[in-house]
C-alpha positions in Angstrom: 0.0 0.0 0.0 1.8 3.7 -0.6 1.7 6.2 1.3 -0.9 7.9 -0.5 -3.6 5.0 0.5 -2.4 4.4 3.3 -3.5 8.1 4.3 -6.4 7.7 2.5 -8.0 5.2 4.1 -6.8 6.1 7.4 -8.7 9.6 6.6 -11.6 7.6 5.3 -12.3 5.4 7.9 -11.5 7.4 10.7 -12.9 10.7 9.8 -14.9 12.8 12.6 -11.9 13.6 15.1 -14.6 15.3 17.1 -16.3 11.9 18.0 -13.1 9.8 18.4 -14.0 9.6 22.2 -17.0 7.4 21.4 -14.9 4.4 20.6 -10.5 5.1 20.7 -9.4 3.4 23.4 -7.0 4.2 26.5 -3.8 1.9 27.2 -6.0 0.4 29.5 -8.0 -2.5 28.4 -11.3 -3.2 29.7 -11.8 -0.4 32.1 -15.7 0.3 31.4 -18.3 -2.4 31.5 -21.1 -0.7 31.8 -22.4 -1.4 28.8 -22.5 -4.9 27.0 -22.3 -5.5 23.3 -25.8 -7.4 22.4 -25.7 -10.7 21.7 -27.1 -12.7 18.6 -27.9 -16.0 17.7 -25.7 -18.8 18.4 -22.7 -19.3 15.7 -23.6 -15.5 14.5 -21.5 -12.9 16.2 -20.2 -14.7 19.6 -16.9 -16.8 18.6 -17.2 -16.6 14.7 -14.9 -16.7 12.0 -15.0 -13.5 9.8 -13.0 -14.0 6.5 -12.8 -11.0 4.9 -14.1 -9.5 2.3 -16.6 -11.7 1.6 -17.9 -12.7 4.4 -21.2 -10.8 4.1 -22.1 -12.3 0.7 -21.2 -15.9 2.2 -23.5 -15.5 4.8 -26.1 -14.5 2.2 -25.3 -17.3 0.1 -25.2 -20.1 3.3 -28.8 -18.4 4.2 -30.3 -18.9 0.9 -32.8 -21.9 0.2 -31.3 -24.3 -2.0 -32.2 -23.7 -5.8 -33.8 -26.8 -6.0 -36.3 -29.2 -3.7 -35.5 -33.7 -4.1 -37.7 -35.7 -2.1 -37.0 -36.7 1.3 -34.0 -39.4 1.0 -32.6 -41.8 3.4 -30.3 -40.3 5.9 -26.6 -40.8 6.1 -23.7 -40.0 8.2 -21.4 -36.8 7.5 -18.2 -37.3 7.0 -16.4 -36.5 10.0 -15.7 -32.5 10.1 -12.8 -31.0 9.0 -11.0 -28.3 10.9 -10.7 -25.5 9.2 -10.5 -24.6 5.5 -7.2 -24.1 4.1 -8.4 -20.9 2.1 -10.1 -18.3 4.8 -12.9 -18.4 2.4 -14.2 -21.4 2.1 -15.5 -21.1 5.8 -18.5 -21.2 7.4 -21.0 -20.9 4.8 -20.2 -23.8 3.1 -22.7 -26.4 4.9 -22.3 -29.7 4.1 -25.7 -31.2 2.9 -26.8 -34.5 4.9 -29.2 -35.6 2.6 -28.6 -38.1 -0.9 -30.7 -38.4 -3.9 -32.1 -41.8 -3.7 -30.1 -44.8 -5.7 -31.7 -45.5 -9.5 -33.8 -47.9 -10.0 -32.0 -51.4 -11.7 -32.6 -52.1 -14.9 -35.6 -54.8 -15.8 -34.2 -58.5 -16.6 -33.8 -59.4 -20.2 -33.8 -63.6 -21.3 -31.0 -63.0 -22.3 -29.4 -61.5 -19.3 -27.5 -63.3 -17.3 -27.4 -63.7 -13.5 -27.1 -61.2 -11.3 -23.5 -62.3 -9.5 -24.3 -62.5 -5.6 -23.9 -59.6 -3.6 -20.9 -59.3 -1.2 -20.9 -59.1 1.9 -19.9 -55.2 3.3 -17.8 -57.1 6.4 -15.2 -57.8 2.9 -14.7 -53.9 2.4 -14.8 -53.1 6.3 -12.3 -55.3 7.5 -9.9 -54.5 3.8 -9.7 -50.9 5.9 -10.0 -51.8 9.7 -10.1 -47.5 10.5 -13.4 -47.4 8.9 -14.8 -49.8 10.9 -14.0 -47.2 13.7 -14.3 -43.8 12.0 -17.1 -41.6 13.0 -18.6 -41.9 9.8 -19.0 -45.5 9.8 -20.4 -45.6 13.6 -22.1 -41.9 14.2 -25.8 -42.0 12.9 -27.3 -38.8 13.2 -30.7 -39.0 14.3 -33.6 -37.4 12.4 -36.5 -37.0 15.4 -36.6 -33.8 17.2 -35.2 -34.0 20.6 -35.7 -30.7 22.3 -38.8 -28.4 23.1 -42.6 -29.4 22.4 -41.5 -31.7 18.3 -39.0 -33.6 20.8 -41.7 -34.5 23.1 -44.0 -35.5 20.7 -41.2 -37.8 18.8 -39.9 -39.5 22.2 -43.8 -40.9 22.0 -43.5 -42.3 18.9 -44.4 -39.9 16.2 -42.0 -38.6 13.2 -41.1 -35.1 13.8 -38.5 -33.6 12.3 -36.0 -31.3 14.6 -36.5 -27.1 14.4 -34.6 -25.2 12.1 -33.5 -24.0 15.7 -32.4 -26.9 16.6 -31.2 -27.8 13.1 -29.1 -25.0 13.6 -27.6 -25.7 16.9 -26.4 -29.1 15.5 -24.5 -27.7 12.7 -22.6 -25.5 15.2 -22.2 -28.8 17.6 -21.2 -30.3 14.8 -18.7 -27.8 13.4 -17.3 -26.9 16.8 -16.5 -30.6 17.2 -14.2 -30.4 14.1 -12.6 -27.7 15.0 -11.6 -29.4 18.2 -10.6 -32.5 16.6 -7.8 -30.6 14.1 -6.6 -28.9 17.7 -6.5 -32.6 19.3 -5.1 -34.4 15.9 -2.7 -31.8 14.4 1.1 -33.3 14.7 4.1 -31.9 13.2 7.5 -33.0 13.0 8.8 -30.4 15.8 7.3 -28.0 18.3 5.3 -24.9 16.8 5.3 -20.9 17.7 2.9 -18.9 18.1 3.4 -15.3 18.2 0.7 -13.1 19.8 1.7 -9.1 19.3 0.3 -5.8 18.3 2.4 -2.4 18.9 -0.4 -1.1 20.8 -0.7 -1.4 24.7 -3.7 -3.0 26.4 -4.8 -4.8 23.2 -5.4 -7.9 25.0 -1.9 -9.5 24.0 -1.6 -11.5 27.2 -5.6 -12.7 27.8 -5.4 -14.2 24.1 -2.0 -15.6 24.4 -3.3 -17.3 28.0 -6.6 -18.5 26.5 -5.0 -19.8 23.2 -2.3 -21.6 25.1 -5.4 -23.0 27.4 -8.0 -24.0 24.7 -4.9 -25.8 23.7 -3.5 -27.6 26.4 -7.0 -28.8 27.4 -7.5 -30.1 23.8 -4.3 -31.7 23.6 -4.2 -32.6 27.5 -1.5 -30.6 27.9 1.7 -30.8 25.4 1.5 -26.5 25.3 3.5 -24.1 27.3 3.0 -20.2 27.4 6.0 -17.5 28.1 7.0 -13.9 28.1 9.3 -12.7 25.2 8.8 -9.4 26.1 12.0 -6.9 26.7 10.7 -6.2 30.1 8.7 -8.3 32.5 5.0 -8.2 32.2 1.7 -9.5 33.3 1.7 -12.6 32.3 2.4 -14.5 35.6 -0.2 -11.9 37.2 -2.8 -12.9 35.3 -2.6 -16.7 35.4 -2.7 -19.4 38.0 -0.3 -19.9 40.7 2.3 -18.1 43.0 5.9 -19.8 40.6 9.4 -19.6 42.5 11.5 -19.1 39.2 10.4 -17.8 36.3 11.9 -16.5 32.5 15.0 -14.6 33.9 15.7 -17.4 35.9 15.5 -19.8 33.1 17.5 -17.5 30.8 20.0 -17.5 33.9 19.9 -21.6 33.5 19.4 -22.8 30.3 22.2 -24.7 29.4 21.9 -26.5 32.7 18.2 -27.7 32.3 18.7 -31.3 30.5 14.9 -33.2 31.6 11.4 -32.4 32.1 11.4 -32.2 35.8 14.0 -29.3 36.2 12.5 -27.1 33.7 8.6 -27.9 35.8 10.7 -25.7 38.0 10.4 -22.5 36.1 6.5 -23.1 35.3 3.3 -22.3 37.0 0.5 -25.5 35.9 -2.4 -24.5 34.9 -6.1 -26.0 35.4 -6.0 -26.3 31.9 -2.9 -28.1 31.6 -0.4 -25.8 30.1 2.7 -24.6 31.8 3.2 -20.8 32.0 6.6 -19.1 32.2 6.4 -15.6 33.3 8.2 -13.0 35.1 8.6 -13.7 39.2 10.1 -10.2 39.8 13.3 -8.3 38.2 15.2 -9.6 35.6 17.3 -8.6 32.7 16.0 -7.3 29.6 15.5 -10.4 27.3 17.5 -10.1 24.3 17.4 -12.1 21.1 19.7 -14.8 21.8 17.9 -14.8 25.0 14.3 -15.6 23.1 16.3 -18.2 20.8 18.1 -20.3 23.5 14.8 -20.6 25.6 12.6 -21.3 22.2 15.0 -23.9 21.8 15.2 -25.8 25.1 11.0 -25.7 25.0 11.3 -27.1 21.9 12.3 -30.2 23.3 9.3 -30.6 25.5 6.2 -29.2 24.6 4.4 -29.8 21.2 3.8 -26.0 21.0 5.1 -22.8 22.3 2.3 -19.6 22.7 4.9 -16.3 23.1 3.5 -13.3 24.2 5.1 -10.3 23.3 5.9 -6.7 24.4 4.9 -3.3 22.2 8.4 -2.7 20.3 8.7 -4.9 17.1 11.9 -2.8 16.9 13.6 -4.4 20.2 16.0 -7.7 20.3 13.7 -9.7 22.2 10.9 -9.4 19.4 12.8 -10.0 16.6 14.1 -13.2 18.4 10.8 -14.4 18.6 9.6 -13.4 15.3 12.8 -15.1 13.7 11.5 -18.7 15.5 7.5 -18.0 15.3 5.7 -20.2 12.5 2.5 -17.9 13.1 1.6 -14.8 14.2 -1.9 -14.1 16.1 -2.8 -10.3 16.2 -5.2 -9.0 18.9 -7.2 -5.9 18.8 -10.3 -4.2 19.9 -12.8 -2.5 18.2 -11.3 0.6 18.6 -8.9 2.5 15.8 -5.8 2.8 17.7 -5.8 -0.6 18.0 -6.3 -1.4 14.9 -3.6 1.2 13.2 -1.1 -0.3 15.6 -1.7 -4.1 14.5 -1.5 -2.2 10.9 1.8 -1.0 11.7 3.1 -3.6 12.9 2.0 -5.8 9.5 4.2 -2.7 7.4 7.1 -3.8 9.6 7.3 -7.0 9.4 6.6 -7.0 5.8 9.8 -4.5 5.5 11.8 -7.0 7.2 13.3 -10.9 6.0 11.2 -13.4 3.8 10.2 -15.5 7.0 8.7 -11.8 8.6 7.0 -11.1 5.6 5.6 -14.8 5.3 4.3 -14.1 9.1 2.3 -10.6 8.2 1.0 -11.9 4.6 -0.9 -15.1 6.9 -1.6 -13.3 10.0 -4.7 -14.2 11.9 -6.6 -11.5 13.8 -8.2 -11.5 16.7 -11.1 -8.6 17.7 -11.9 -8.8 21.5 -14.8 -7.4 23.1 -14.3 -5.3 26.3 -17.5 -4.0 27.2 -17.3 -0.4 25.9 -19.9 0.8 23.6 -18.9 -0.6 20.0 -19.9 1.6 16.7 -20.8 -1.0 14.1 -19.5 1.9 11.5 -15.9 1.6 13.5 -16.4 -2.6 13.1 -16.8 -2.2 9.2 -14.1 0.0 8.6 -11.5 -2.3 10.9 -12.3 -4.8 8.9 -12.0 -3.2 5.6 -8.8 -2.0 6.9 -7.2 -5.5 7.8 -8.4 -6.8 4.7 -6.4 -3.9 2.6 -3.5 -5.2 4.6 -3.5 -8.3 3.6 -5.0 -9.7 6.8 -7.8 -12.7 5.4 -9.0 -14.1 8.9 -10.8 -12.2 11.9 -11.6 -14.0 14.6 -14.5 -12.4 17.3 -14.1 -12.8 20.6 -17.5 -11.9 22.9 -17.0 -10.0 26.2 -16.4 -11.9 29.0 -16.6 -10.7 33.0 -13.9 -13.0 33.4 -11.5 -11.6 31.5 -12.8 -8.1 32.2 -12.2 -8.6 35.9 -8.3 -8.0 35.1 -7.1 -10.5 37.4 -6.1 -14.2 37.0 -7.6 -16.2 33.9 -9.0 -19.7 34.6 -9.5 -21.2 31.5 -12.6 -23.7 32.2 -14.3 -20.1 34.1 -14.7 -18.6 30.2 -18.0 -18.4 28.8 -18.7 -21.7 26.4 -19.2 -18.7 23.5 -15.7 -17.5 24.0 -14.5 -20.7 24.6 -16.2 -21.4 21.7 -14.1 -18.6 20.2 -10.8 -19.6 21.0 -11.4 -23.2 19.8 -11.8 -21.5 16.7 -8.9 -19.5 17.1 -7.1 -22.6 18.2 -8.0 -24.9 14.7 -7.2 -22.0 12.5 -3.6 -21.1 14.1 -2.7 -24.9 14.1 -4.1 -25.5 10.0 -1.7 -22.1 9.4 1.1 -23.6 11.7 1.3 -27.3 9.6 1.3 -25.4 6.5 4.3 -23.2 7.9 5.9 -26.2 8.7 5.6 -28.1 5.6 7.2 -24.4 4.0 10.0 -24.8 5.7 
């Protein structure tokens, strides 16, 4: 983008200087709740993917009746649900259809015809591929009565009715949830993976996201997942998780090369309900420096299946561009505010002047808008997204407000709402898809 646009659509989008108060946020995340965003219907707004630009037209398109009505036909089991897409925008509004046209009808025997050869039994073909036998497609049925409100009563007596649209609709999200969370729990790699999680601008959410990614995670996986501070300075990660640790990042900078097995570097960590192993500041250290990020990237490589970093506000210091050089994906968090979403611009713009493997990072970024509880302008909304979407930026992932988070102290995973659990899952299946195909780059 030149200069030119960039100014452009900076003026455009964020013209009215005199109303900037309405909705430009303070370095201070979260500090009004007084008013609630609204809520929508399940799927919609809370936890949902936005892939940008068309994601208004595919939600027209995944809305529309289909062009043509077949008569009812048998059921039969989905395939099992794939995580998600490996193009942003093949996403939630394609809905894969349950229903088959029914078989054609054999041909009438001739005299001449000869006989039919017997049929063979399926067991042949199931036992010729023993994992089909045990795939969810081959044992899963999905059931075609009603089972909640007044059409599940009247089909647990006996009589053929056919679930809601409502409840239709909460099936496909079960449903699609569950895949997400199988390509969390299934995803292997030949090494550990990075996650980055950074944005220029203070009190984006940086640490909640990187907590809550590392925790949807690590209770996926059953642990496997470790979350630490590569920021130049310490920060708030140990604050706002679990536990009271005795030694922390400066500490296991101090001891790296000493650490040689799983139960020294438990040392350093603080567990988490969830099951992933935080490594924050305990109290003073040194600044971290790049070799600093490298050596420590390295040793956790060597024990954990992946590694959530959370970052500081300077792109420009040693400690970031350590943990950029060794990240396979980088997650940017903002709020619905402009600041915040000019910063995560700028730090795109940076990265993209940098190395090929900084570049590769900003051109498959995945964004993340979190709600805080301050009123939200749904004209601010559309322009952020346009905005990421000029900058190359082709996944958005919402986050709805949560009091637990808002309450600024220490995160719990399993205390999270199911919608923004719900969210991060999401999060969670799209930063490992981008993270095997990083992999397989290099």
């Amino acid at each position: 983008m030149s200069d030119h646009e960039s100014q452009a659509s900076a003026s455009d989008i964020f013209a009215g200087a005199a109303h900037a108060d309405d909705f430009i946020e303070d370095d201070t995340m979260m500090s009004d709740i007084r008013q609630r965003p609204r809520r929508s219907q399940l799927g919609d707004e809370q936890g949902r993917l936005i892939d940008l630009p068309q994601f208004q037209q595919q939600r027209q398109a995944a809305e529309a009746p289909p062009a043509a009505q077949t008569p009812p036909a048998p059921q039969t089991p989905p395939s099992p649900l794939p995580g998600p897409a490996a193009h942003p925008h093949e996403g939630e509004s394609q809905q894969r259809q349950w229903q088959v046209s029914p078989p054609p009808a054999a041909p009438a025997p001739t005299e001449d015809a000869e006989p039919a050869a017997p049929v063979e039994d399926d067991d042949d073909e199931l036992f010729s591929d023993p994992a089909k036998l045990l795939s969810n497609q081959a044992t899963v049925q999905p059931t075609e009565k009603a089972t909640t409100g007044l059409r599940g009563v009247l089909a647990r007596v006996g009589l053929n009715v056919k679930p809601s649209a409502a409840e239709t609709k909460e099936r496909e999200h079960a449903a699609r949830l569950a895949g997400y969370e199988a390509q969390v729990r299934q995803a292997t790699y030949p090494r550990c993976i990075r996650v980055l999680v950074a944005n220029k601008k203070g009190g984006a959410g940086k640490t909640p996201t990187a907590i809550n990614l590392a925790g949807c995670i690590a209770s996926v996986r059953g642990g496997q997942t470790a979350v630490w501070e590569v920021s130049d300075d310490p920060g708030a990660l140990t604050y706002r998780t679990e536990g009271e640790p005795t030694y922390g990042v400066g500490e296991l900078v101090r001891d790296v090369d000493k650490i040689t097995s799983a139960g020294q570097l438990g040392g350093y960590t603080a567990p988490q309900t969830s099951f992933a192993a935080v490594i924050g500041s305990v109290g003073r250290r040194p600044r971290l420096t790049r070799d600093n990020v490298v050596a420590v990237s390295g040793l956790l490589d060597e024990f954990y299946a992946v590694q959530v970093m959370d970052s500081g506000n300077q792109p420009t210091s040693s400690a970031f561009q350590g943990a950029a050089e060794v990240a396979d994906v980088l997650v940017i968090p903002l709020l619905n505010a402009g600041d915040s979403a000019l910063e995560a611009v700028q730090l795109l713009d940076e990265l993209r002047a940098g190395d090929e493997h900084s570049r590769y990072l900003a051109d498959h970024a995945i964004a993340v808008r979190l709600t805080d509880g301050r009123m939200e302008h749904d004209r601010v909304s559309r322009s952020i997204e346009k905005l990421l979407h000029r900058n190359g930026v082709q996944t958005l992932v919402q986050v709805p407000f949560d009091h637990h988070i808002a309450e600024r102290g220490q995160i719990t995973y399993s205390k999270l709402q199911p919608a923004t659990r719900e969210a991060f899952v999401t999060l969670a299946a799209h930063v490992v898809t981008a993270a095997q195909a990083a992999v397989r780059k290099a």
